[in-house]
mmCIF file of the N, C-alpha and C atoms, coordinates in Angstrom:
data_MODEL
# 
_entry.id   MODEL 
# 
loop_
_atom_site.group_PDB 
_atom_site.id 
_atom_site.type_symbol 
_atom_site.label_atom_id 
_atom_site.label_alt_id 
_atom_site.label_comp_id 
_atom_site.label_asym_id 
_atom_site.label_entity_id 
_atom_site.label_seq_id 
_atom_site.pdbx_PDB_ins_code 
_atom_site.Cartn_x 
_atom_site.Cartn_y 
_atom_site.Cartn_z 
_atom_site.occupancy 
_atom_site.B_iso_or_equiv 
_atom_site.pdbx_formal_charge 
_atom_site.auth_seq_id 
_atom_site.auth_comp_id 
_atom_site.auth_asym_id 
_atom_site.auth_atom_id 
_atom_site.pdbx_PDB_model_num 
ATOM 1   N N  . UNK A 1 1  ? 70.455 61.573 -11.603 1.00 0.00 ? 1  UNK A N  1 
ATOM 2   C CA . UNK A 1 1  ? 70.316 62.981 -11.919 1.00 0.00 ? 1  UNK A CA 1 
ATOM 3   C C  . UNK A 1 1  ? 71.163 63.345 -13.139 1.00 0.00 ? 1  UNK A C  1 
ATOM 4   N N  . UNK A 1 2  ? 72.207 62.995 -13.219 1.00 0.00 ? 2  UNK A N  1 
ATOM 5   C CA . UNK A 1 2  ? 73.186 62.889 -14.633 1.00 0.00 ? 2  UNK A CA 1 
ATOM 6   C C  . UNK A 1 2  ? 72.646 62.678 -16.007 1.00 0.00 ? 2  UNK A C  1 
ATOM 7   N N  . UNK A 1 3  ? 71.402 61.394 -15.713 1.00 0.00 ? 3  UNK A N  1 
ATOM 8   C CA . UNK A 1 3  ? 71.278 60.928 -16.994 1.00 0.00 ? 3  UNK A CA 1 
ATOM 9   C C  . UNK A 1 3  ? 69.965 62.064 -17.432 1.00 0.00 ? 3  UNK A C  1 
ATOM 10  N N  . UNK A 1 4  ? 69.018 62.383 -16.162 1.00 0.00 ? 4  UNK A N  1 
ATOM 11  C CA . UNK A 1 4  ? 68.381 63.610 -16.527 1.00 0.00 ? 4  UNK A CA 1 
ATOM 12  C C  . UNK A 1 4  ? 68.502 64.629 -17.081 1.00 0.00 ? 4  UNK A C  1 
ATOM 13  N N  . UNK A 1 5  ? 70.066 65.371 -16.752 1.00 0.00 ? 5  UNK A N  1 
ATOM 14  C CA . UNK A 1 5  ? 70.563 66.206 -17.296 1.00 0.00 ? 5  UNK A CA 1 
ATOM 15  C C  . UNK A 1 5  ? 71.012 65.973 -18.671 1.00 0.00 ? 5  UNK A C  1 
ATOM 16  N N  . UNK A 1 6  ? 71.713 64.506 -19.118 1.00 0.00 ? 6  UNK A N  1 
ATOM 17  C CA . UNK A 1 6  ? 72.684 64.127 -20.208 1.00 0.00 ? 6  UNK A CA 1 
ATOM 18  C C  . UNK A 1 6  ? 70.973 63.916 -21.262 1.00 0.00 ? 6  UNK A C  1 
ATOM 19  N N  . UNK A 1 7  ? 69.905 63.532 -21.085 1.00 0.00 ? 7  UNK A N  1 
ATOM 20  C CA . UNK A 1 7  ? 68.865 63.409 -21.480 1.00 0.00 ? 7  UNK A CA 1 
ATOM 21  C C  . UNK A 1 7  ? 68.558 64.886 -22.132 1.00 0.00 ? 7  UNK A C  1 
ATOM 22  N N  . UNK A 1 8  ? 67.979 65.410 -21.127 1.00 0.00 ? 8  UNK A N  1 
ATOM 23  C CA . UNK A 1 8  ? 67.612 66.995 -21.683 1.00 0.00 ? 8  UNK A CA 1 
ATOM 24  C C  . UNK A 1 8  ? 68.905 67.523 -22.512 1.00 0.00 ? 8  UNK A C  1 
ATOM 25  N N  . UNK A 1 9  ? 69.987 67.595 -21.960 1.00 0.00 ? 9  UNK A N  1 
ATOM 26  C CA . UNK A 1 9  ? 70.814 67.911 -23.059 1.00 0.00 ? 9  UNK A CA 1 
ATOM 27  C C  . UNK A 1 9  ? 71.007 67.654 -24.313 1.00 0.00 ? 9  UNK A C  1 
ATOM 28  N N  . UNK A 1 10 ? 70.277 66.322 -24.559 1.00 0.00 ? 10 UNK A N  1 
ATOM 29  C CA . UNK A 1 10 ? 70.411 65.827 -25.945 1.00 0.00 ? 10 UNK A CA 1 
ATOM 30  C C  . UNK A 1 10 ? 69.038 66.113 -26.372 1.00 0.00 ? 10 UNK A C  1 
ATOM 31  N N  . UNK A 1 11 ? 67.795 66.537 -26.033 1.00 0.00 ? 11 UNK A N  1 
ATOM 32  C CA . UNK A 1 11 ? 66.792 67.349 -26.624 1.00 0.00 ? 11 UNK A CA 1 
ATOM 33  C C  . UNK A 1 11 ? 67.088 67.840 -26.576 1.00 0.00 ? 11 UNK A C  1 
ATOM 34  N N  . UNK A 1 12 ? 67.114 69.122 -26.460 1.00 0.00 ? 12 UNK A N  1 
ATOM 35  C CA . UNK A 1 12 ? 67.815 70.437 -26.252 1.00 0.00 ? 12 UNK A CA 1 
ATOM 36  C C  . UNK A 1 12 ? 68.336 70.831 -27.656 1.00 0.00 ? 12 UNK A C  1 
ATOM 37  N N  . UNK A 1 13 ? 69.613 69.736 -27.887 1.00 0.00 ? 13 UNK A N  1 
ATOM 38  C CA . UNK A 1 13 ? 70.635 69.830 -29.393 1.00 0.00 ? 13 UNK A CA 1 
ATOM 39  C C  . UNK A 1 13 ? 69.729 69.322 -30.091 1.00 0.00 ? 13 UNK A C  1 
ATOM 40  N N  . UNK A 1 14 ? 69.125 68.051 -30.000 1.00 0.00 ? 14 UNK A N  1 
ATOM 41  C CA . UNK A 1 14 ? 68.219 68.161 -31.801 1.00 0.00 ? 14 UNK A CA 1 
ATOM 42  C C  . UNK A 1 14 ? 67.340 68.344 -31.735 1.00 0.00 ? 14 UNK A C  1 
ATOM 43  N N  . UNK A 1 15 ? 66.328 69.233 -30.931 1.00 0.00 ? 15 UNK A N  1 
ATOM 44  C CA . UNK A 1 15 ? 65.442 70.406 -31.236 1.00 0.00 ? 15 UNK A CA 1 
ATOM 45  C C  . UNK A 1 15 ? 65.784 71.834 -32.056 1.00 0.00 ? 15 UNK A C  1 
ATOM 46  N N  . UNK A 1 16 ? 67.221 71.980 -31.696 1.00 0.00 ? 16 UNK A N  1 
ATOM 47  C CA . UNK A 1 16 ? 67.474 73.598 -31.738 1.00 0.00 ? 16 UNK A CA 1 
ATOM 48  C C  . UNK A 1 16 ? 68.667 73.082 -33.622 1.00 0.00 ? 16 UNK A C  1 
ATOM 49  N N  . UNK A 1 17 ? 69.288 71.787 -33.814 1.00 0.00 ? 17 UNK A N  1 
ATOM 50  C CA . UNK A 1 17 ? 69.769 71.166 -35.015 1.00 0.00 ? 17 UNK A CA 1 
ATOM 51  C C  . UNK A 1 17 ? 68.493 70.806 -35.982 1.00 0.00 ? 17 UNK A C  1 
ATOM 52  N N  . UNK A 1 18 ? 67.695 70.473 -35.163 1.00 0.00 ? 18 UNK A N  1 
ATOM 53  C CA . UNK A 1 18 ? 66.382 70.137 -36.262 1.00 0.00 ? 18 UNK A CA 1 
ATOM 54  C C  . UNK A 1 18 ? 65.904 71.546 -36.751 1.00 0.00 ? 18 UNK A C  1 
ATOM 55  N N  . UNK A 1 19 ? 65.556 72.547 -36.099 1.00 0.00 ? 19 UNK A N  1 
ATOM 56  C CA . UNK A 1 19 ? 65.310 74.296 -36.691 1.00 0.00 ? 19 UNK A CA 1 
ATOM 57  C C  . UNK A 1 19 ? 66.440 74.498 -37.759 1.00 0.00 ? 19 UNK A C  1 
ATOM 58  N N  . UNK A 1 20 ? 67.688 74.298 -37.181 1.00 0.00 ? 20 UNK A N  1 
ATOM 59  C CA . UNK A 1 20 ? 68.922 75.111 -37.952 1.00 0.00 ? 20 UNK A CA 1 
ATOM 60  C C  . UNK A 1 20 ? 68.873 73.876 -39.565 1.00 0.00 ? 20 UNK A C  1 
ATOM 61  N N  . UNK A 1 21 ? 68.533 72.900 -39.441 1.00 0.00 ? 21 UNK A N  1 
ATOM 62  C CA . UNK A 1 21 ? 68.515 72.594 -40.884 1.00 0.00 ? 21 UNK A CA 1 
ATOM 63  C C  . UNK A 1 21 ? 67.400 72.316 -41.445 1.00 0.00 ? 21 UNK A C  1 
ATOM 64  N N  . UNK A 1 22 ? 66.055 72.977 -41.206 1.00 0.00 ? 22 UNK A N  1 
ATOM 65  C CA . UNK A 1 22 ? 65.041 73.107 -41.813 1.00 0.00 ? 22 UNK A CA 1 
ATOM 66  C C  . UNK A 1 22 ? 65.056 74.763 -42.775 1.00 0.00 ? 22 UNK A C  1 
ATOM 67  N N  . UNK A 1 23 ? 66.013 75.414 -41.797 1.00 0.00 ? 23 UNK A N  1 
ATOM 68  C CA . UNK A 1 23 ? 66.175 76.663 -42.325 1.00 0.00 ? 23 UNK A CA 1 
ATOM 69  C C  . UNK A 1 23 ? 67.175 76.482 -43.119 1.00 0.00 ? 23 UNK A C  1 
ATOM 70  N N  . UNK A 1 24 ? 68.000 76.170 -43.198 1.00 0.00 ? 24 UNK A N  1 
ATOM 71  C CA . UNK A 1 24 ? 69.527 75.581 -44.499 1.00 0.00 ? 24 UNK A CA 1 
ATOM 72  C C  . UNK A 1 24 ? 69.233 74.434 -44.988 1.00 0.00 ? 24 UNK A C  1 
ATOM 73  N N  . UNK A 1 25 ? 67.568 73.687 -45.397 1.00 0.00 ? 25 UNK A N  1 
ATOM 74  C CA . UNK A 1 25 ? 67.483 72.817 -46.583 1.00 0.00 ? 25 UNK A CA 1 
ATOM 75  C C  . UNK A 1 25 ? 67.331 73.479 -48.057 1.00 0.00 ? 25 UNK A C  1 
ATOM 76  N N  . UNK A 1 26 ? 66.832 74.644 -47.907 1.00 0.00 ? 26 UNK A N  1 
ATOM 77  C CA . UNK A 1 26 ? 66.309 75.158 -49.688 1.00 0.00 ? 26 UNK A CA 1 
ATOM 78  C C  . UNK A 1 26 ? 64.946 74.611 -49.734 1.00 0.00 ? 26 UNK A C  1 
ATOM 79  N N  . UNK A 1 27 ? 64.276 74.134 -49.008 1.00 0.00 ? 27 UNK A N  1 
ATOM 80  C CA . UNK A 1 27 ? 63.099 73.898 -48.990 1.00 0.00 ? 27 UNK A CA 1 
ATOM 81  C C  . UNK A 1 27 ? 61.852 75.280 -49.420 1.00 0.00 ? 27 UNK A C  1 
ATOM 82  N N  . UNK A 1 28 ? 61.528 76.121 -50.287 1.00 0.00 ? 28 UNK A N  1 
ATOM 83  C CA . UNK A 1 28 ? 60.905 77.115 -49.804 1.00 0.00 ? 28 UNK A CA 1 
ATOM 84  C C  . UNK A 1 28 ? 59.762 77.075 -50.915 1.00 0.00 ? 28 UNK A C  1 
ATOM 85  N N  . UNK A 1 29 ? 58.595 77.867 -50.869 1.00 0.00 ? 29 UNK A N  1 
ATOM 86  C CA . UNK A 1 29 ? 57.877 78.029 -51.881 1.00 0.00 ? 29 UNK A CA 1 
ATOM 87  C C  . UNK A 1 29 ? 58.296 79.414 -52.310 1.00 0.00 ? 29 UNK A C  1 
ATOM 88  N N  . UNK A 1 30 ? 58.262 78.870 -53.885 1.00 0.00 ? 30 UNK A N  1 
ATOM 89  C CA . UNK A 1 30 ? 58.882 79.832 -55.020 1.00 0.00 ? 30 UNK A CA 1 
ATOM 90  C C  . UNK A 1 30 ? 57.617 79.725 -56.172 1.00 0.00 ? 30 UNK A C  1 
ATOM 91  N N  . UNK A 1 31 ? 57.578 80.886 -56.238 1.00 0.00 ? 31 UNK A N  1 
ATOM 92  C CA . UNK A 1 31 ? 56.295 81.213 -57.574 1.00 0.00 ? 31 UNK A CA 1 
ATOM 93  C C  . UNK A 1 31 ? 56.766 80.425 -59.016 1.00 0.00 ? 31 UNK A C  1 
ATOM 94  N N  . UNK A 1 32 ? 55.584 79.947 -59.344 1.00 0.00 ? 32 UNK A N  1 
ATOM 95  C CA . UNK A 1 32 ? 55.350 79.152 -60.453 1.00 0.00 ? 32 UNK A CA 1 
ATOM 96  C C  . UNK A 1 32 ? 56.200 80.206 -61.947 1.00 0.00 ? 32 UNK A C  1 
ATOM 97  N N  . UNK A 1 33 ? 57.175 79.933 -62.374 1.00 0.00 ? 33 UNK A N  1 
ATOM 98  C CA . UNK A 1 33 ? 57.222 79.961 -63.873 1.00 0.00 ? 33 UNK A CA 1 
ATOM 99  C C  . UNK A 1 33 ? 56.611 79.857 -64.959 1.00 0.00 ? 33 UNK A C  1 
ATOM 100 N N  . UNK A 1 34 ? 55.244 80.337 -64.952 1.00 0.00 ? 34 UNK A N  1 
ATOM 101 C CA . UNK A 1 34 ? 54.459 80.067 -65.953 1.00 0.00 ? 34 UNK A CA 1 
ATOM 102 C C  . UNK A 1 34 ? 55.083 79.829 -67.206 1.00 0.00 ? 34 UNK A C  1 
ATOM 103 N N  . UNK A 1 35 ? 56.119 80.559 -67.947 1.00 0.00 ? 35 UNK A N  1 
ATOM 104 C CA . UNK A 1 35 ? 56.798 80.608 -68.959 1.00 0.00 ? 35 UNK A CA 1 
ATOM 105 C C  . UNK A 1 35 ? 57.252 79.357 -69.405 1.00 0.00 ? 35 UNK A C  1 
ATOM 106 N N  . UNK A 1 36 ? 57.479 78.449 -68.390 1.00 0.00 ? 36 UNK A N  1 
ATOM 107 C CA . UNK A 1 36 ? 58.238 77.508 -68.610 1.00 0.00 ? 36 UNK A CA 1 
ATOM 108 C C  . UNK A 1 36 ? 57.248 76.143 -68.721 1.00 0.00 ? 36 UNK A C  1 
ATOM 109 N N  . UNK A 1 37 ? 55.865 76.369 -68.599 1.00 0.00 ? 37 UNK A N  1 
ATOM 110 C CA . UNK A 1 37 ? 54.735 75.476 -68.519 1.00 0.00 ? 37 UNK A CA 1 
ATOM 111 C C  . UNK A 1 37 ? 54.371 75.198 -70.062 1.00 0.00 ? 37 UNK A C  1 
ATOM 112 N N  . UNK A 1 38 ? 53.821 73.780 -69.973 1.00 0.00 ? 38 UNK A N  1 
ATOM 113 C CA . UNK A 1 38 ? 53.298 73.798 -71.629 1.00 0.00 ? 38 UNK A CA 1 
ATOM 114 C C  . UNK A 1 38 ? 51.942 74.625 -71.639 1.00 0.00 ? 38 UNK A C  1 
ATOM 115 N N  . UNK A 1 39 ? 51.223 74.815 -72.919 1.00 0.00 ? 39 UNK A N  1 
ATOM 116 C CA . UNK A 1 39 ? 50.080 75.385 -72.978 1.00 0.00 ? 39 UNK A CA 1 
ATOM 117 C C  . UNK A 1 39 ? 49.325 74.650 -72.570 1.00 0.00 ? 39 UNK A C  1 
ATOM 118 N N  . UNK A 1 40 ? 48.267 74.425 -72.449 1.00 0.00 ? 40 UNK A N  1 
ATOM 119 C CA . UNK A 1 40 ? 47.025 73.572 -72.155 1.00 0.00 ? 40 UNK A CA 1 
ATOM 120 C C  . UNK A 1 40 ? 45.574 73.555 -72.644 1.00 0.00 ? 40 UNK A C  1 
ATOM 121 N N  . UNK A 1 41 ? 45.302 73.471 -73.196 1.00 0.00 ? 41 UNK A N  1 
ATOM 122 C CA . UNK A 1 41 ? 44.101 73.094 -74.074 1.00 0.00 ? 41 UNK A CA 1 
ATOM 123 C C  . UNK A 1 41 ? 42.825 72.204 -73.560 1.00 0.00 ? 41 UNK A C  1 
ATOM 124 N N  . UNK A 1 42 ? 42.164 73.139 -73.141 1.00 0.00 ? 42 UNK A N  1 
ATOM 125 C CA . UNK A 1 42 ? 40.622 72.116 -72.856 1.00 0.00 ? 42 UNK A CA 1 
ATOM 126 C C  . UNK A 1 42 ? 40.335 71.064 -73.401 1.00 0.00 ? 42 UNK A C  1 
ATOM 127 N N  . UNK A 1 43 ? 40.345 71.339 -75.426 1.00 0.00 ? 43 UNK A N  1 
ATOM 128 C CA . UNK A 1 43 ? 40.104 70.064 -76.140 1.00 0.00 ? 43 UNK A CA 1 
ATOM 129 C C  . UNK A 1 43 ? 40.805 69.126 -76.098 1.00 0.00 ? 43 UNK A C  1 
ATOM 130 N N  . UNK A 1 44 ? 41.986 68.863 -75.811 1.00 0.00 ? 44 UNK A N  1 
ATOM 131 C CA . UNK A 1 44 ? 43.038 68.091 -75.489 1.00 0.00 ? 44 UNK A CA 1 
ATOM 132 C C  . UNK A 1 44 ? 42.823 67.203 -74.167 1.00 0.00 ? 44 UNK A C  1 
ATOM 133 N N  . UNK A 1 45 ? 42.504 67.593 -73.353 1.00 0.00 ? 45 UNK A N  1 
ATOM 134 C CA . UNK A 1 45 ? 41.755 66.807 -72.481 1.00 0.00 ? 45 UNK A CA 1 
ATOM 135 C C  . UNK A 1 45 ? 40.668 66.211 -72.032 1.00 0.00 ? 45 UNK A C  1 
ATOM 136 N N  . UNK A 1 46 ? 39.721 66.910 -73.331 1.00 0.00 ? 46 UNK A N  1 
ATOM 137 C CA . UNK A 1 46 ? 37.954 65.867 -73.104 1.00 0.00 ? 46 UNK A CA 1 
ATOM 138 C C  . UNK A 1 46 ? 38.105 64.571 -73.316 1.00 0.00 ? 46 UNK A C  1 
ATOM 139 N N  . UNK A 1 47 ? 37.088 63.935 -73.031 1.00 0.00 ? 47 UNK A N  1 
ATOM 140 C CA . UNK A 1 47 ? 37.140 62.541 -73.404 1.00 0.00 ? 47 UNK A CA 1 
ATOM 141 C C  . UNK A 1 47 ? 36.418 62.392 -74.324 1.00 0.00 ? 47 UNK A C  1 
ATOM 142 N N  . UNK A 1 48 ? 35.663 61.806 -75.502 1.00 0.00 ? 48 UNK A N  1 
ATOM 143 C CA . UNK A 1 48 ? 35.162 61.624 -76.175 1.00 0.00 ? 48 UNK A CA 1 
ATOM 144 C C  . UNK A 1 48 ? 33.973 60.951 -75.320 1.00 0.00 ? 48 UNK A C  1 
ATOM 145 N N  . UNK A 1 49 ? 32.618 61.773 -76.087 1.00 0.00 ? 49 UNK A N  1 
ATOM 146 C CA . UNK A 1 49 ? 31.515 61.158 -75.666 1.00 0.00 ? 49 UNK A CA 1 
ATOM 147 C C  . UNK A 1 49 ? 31.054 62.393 -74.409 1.00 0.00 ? 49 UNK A C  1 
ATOM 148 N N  . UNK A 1 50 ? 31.752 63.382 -74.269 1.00 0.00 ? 50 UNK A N  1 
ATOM 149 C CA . UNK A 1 50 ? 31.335 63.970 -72.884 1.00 0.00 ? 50 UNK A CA 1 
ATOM 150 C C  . UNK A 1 50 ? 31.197 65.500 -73.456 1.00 0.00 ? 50 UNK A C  1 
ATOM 151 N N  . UNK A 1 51 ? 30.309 66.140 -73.141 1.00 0.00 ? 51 UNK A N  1 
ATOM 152 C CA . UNK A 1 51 ? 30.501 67.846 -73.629 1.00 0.00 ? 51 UNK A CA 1 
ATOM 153 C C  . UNK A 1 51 ? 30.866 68.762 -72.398 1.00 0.00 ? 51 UNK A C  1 
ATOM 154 N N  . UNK A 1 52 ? 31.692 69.484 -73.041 1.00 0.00 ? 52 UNK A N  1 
ATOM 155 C CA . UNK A 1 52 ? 32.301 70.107 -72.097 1.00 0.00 ? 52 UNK A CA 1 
ATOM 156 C C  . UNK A 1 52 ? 32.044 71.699 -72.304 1.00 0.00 ? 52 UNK A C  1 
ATOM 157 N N  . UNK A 1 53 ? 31.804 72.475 -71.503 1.00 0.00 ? 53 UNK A N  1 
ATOM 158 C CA . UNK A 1 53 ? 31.415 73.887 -72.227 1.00 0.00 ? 53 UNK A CA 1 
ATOM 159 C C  . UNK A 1 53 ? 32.267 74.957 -71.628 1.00 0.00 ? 53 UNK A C  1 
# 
């Protein structure tokens, strides 16, 4: 019965440690910086031989 308890107790902690550092990684989605993107150019990427419209 001990090890049942000493068992669940240790799910218990890294269920509730696995939340607390998913929330304190910096993991997040953050909007794109367009500003900071190169331009991009259609013609710059055709291939020769292919029309592109």
């Amino acid at each position: 019965m001990i090890l049942v308890i000493a068992l669940l107790a240790l799910a218990a902690w890294a269920t509730i440690s696995t939340f607390v550092e998913l929330r304190r990684d910096g993991y997040r989605r953050v909007p794109t910086d367009w500003r900071r993107l190169a331009g991009r150019d259609l013609h710059q990427e055709a291939e020769s031989g292919r029309l592109y419209r």
